[in-house]
C-alpha positions as CSV (number, residue, x, y, z in Angstrom):
1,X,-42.7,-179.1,238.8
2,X,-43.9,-180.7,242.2
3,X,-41.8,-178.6,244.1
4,X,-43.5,-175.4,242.8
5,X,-46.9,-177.0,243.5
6,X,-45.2,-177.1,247.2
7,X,-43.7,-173.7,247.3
8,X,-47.2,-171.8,249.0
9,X,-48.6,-175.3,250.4
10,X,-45.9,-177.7,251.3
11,X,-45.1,-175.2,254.5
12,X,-48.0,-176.3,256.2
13,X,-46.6,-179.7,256.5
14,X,-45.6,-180.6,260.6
15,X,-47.3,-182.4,260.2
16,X,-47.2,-205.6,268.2
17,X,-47.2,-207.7,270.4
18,X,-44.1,-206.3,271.4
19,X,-45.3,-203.4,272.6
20,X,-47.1,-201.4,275.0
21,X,-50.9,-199.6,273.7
22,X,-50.4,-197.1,271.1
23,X,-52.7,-194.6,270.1
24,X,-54.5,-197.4,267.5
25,X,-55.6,-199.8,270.1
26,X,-57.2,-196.4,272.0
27,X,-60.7,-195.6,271.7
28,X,-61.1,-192.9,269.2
29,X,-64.5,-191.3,270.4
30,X,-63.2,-187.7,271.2
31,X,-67.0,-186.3,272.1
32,X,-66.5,-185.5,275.6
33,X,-64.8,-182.1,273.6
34,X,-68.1,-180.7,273.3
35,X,-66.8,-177.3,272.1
36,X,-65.0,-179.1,269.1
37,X,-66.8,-180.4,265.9
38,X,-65.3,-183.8,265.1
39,X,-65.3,-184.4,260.9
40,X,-67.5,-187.6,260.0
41,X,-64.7,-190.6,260.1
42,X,-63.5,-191.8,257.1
43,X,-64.6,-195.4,255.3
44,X,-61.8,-197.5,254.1
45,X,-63.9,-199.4,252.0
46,X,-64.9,-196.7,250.2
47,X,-61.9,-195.9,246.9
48,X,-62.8,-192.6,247.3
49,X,-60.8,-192.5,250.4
50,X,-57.5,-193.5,249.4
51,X,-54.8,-192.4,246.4
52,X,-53.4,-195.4,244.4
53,X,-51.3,-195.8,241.4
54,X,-50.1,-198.9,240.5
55,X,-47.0,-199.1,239.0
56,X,-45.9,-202.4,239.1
57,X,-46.6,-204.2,236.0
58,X,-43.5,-207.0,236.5
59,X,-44.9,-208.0,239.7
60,X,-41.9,-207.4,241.1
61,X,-42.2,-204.2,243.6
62,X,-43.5,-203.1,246.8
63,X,-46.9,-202.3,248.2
64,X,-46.0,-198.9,249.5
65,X,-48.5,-197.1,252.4
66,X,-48.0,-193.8,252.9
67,X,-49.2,-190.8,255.2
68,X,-49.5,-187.8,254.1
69,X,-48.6,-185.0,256.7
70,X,-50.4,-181.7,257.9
71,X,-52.8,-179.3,255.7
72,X,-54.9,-178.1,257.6
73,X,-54.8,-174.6,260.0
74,X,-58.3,-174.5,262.7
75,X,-61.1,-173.9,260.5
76,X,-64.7,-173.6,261.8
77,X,-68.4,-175.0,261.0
78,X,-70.9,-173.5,258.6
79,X,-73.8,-175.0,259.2
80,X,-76.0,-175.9,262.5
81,X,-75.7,-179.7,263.4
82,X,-79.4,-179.3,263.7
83,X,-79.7,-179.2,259.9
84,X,-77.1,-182.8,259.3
85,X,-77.4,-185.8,260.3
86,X,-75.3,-188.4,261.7
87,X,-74.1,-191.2,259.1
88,X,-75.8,-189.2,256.3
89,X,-73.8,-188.8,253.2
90,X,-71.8,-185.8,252.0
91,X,-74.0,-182.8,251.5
92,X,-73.8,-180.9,248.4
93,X,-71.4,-178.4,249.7
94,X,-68.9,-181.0,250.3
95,X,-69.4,-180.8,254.2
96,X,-69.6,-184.0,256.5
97,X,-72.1,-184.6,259.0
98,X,-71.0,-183.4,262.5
99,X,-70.7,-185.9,265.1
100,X,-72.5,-184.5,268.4
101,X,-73.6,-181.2,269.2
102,X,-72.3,-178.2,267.2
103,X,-72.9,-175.2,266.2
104,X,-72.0,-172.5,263.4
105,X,-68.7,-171.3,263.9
106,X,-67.5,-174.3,266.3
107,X,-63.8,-175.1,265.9
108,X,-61.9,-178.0,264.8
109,X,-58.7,-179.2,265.1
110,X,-58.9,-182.1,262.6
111,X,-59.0,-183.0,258.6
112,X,-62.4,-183.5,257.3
113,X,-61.7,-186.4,254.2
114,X,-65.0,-185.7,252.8
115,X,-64.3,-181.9,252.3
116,X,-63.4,-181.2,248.8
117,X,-61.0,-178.6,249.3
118,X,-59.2,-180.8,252.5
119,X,-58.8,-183.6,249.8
120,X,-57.6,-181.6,247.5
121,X,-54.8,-180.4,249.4
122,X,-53.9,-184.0,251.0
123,X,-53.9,-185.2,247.3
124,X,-51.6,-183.0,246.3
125,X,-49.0,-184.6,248.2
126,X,-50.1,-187.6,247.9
127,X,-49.8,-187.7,243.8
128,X,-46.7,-185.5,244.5
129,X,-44.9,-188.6,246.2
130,X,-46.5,-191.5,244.1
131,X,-44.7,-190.0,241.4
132,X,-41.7,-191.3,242.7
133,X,-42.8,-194.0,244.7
134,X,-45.2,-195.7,243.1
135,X,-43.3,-196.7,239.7
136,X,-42.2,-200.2,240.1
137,X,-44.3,-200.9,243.3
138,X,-47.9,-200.0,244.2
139,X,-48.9,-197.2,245.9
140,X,-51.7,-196.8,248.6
141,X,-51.8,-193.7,250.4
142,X,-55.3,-193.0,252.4
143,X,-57.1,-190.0,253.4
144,X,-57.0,-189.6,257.4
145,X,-58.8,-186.6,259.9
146,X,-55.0,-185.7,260.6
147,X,-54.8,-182.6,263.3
148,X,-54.4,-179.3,262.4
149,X,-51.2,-177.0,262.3
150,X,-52.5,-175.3,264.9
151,X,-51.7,-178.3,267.5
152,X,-48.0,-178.2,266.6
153,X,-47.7,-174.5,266.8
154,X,-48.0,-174.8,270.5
155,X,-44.9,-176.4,270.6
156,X,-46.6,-178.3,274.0
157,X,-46.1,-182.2,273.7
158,X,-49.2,-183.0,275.6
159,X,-51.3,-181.1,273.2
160,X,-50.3,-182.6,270.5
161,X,-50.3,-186.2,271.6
162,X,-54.1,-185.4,272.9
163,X,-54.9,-183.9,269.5
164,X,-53.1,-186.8,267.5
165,X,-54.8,-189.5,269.1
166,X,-57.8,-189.1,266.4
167,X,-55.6,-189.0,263.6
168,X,-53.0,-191.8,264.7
169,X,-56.5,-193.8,265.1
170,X,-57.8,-193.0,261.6
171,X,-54.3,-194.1,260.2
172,X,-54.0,-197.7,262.0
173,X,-57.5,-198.6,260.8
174,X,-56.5,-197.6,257.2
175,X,-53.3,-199.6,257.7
176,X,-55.7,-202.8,258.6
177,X,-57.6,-202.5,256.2
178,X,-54.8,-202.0,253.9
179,X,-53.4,-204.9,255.2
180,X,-56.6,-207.2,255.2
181,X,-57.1,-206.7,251.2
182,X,-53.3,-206.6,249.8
183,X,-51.6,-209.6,248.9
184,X,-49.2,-210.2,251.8
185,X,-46.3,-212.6,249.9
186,X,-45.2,-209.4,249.1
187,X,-42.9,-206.8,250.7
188,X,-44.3,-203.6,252.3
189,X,-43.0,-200.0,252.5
190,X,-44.1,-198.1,255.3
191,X,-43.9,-194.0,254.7
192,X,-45.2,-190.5,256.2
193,X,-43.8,-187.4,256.0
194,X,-43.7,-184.9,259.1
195,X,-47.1,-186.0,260.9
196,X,-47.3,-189.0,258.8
197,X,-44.0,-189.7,259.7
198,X,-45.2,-189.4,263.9
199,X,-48.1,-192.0,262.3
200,X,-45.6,-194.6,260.9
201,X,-44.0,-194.7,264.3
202,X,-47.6,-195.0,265.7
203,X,-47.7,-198.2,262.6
204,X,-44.6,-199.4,263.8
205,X,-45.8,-200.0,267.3
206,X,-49.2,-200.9,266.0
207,X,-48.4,-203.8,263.4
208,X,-48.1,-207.7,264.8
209,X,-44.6,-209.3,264.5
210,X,-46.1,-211.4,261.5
211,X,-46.9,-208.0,259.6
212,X,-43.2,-206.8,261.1
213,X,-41.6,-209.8,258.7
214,X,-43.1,-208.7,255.9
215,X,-41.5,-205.2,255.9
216,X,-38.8,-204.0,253.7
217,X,-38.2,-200.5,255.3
218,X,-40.0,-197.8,257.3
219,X,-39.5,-194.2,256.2
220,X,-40.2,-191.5,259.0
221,X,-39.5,-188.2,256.8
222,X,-39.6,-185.5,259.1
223,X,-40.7,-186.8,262.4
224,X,-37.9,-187.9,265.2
225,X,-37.7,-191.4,266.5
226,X,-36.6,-191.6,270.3
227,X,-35.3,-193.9,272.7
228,X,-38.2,-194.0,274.0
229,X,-40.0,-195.1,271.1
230,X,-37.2,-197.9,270.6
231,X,-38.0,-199.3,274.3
232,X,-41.3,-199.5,273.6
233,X,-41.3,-201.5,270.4
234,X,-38.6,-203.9,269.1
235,X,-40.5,-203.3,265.3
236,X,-37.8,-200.4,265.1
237,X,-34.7,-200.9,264.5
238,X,-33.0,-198.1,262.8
239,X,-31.3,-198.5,259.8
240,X,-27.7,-199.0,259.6
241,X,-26.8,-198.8,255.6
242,X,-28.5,-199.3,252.3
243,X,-29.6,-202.4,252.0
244,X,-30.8,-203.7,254.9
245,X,-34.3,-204.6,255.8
246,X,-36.5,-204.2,258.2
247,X,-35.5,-201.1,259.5
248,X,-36.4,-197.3,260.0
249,X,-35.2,-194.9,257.7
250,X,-35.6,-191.4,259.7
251,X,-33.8,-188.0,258.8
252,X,-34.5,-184.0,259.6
253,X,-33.0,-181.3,257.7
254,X,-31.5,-178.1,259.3
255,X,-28.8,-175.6,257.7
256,X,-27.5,-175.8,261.6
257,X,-28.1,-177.8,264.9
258,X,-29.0,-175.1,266.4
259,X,-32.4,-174.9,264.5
260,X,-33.4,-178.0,265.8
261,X,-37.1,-177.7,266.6
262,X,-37.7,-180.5,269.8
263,X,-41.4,-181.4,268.9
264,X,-40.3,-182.8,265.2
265,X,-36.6,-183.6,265.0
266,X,-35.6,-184.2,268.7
267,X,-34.5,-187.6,267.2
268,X,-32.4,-190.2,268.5
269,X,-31.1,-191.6,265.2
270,X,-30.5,-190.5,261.9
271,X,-28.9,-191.9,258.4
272,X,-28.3,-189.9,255.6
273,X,-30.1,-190.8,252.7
274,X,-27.6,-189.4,249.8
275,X,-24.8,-191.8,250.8
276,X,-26.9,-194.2,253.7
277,X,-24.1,-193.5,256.5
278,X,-25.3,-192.5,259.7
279,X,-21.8,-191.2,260.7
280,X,-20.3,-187.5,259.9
281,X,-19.3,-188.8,256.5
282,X,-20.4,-185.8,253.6
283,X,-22.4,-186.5,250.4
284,X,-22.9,-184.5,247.3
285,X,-26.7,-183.7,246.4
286,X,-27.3,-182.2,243.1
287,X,-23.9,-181.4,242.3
288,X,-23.5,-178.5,244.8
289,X,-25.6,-179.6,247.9
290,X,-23.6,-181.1,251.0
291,X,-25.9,-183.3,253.0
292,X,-23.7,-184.5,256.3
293,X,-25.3,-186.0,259.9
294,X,-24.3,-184.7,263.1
295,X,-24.3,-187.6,265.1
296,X,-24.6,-185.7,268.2
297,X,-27.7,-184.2,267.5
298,X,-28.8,-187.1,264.9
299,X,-30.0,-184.4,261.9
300,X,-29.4,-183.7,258.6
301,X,-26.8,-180.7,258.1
302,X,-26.9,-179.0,254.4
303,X,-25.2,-176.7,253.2
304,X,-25.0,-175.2,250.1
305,X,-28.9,-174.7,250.0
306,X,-30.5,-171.7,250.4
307,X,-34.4,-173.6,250.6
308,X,-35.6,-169.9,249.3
309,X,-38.6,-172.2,248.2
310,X,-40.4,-172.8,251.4
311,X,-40.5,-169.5,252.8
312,X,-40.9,-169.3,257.0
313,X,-44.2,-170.7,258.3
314,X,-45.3,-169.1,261.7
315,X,-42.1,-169.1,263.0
316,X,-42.1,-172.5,263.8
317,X,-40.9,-174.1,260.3
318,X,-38.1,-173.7,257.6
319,X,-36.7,-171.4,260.5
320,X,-33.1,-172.2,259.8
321,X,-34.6,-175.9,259.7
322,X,-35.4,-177.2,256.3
323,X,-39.2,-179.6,257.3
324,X,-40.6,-179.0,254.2
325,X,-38.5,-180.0,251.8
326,X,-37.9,-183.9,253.4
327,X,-39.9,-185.7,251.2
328,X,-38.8,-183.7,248.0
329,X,-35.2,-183.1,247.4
330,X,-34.2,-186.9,248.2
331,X,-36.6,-188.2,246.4
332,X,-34.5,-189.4,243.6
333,X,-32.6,-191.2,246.6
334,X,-35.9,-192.3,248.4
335,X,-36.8,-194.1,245.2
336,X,-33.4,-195.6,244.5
337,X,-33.1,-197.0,247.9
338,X,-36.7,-198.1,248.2
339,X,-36.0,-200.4,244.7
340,X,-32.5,-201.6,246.5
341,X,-34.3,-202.7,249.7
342,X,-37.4,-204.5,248.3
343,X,-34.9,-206.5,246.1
344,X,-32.7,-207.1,249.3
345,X,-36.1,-208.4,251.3
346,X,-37.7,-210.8,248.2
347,X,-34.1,-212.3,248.1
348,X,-34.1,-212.9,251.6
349,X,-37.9,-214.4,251.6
């Protein structure tokens, strides 16, 4: 089952004209970090950086995006940048080429999308999710140099914002190209979990009010959306019930408020996604789960749950807080509400 797949993997996860510059309008070019090795940047021409299933033989769905969230702890370099070169292609070990000076045993806090083993692990919950997103729409989920666990471990704001300006980049230009090549009469899903779920805010920001129109919903699965991210950006509007479109979907999970961690789920709204109320209202998950929003603190309460499955993770995760399960035990209701939504937007359009 995917959740097993998740149980010793899934707790690495922390992973517009309208508005002011977001990290994908910055300039991505981090080398003035000389004592960090920056992975080769992905190509979004290239298939081989992107997850698809197609699922939509009526016609009749979505084109879903989705960001995958963190997998990655610091790793270091193996191999002198004396012996790669710049734009070559991947060497036989699966490496990248390094972009400035580097040398063995040189950190880095990023994702390297042409490193077998990184891709591996991306695409495990990337396929993980398709398999409940994708039937009925079509699913496009790309491979990004996301940051490292390490960044949000800190707990420090300001490190990770500087550390996820490389990865929000990576996402936006995946998005455009996304965007360029799909066939835009028809509806678009926008969803990240954890980090990806920070990048679909970054999207949000990011997309023009043309692209805005042709959304059905946004999905931020364990990331917080603030008031600050509301001023900024009229592209999110949180959601307000099932059906409507053009809005932000955005929960956290805790068994308690007071496990709120600040960095991911200081959020300034909230719905629940078992019966899409975003007051105190309780819902029934699974026959013996209570899922029920504190609108104070704008999280998902459940009780009943025990989340023995995603063991702690460096004391910063499923800590009384529930991160890594987001994307997995709604996603019956994820999938049910995507399908309501899309059919909610094409009758409106």
């Amino acid at each position: 089952m995917i959740k097993k797949l998740w149980v010793m993997t899934a707790i690495l996860a922390i992973v517009c004209s309208a508005c002011v510059i977001t990290y994908c309008s910055r300039d991505d070019n981090l080398s003035g970090q000389t004592a960090e090795y920056i992975p080769k940047a992905p190509d979004y021409s290239d298939p081989t950086m992107w997850v698809t299933e197609d699922g939509d033989a009526q016609g009749a769905g979505a084109d879903v995006f989705y960001v995958v969230s963190t997998w990655e702890e610091d790793w270091t370099t193996e191999r002198s940048a004396t012996e790669e070169t710049l734009g070559s292609s991947k060497k036989p070990d699966g490496r990248s080429p390094t972009l400035g000076s580097s040398k063995n045993g040189t950190v880095s806090h990023y994702a390297d999308v042409w490193n077998p083993t990184h891709r591996e692990h991306m695409a495990t919950e990337m396929r993980g999710v398709a398999a409940y997103m994708s039937p009925g729409n079509r699913f496009f989920a790309p491979y990004y140099r996301h940051t490292t666990i390490d960044a949000w471990v800190t707990q420090n704001e300001d490190t990770i914002r500087r550390r996820t300006r490389l990865a929000m980049a990576d996402v936006c230009k995946a998005f455009d190209y996304f965007q360029q090549h799909r066939d835009q009469t028809r509806p678009l899903v926008i969803a990240g979990f954890s980090q990806g779920g920070m990048a679909v805010v970054e999207l949000l920001k990011h997309v023009s009010d043309e692209t805005y129109s042709q959304l059905a919903a946004a999905y931020v699965l364990g990331y917080k959306v603030t008031e600050a991210d509301m001023a900024e950006c009229s592209h999110i509007s949180p959601a307000q019930g099932e059906a409507d479109t053009g809005v932000t979907v955005c929960y956290n999970t805790v068994k308690d408020v007071k496990y709120v961690k600040p960095i991911i789920a200081a959020s300034d709204i909230c719905i629940n996604p078992v019966n899409w109320r975003t007051d105190a209202t309780p819902a029934t998950l699974h026959d013996t789960i209570t899922i029920t929003v504190s609108p104070e603190y704008h999280v998902l309460v459940a009780t009943g749950y025990s989340a023995s499955e995603y063991p702690p993770y460096k004391d910063l995760i499923n800590v009384g807080d529930i991160h890594s399960c987001e994307p997995w035990l709604y996603s019956e209701c994820l999938a049910k509400n995507i399908a309501v939504r899309v059919a909610a937007w094409r009758k409106n359009n």
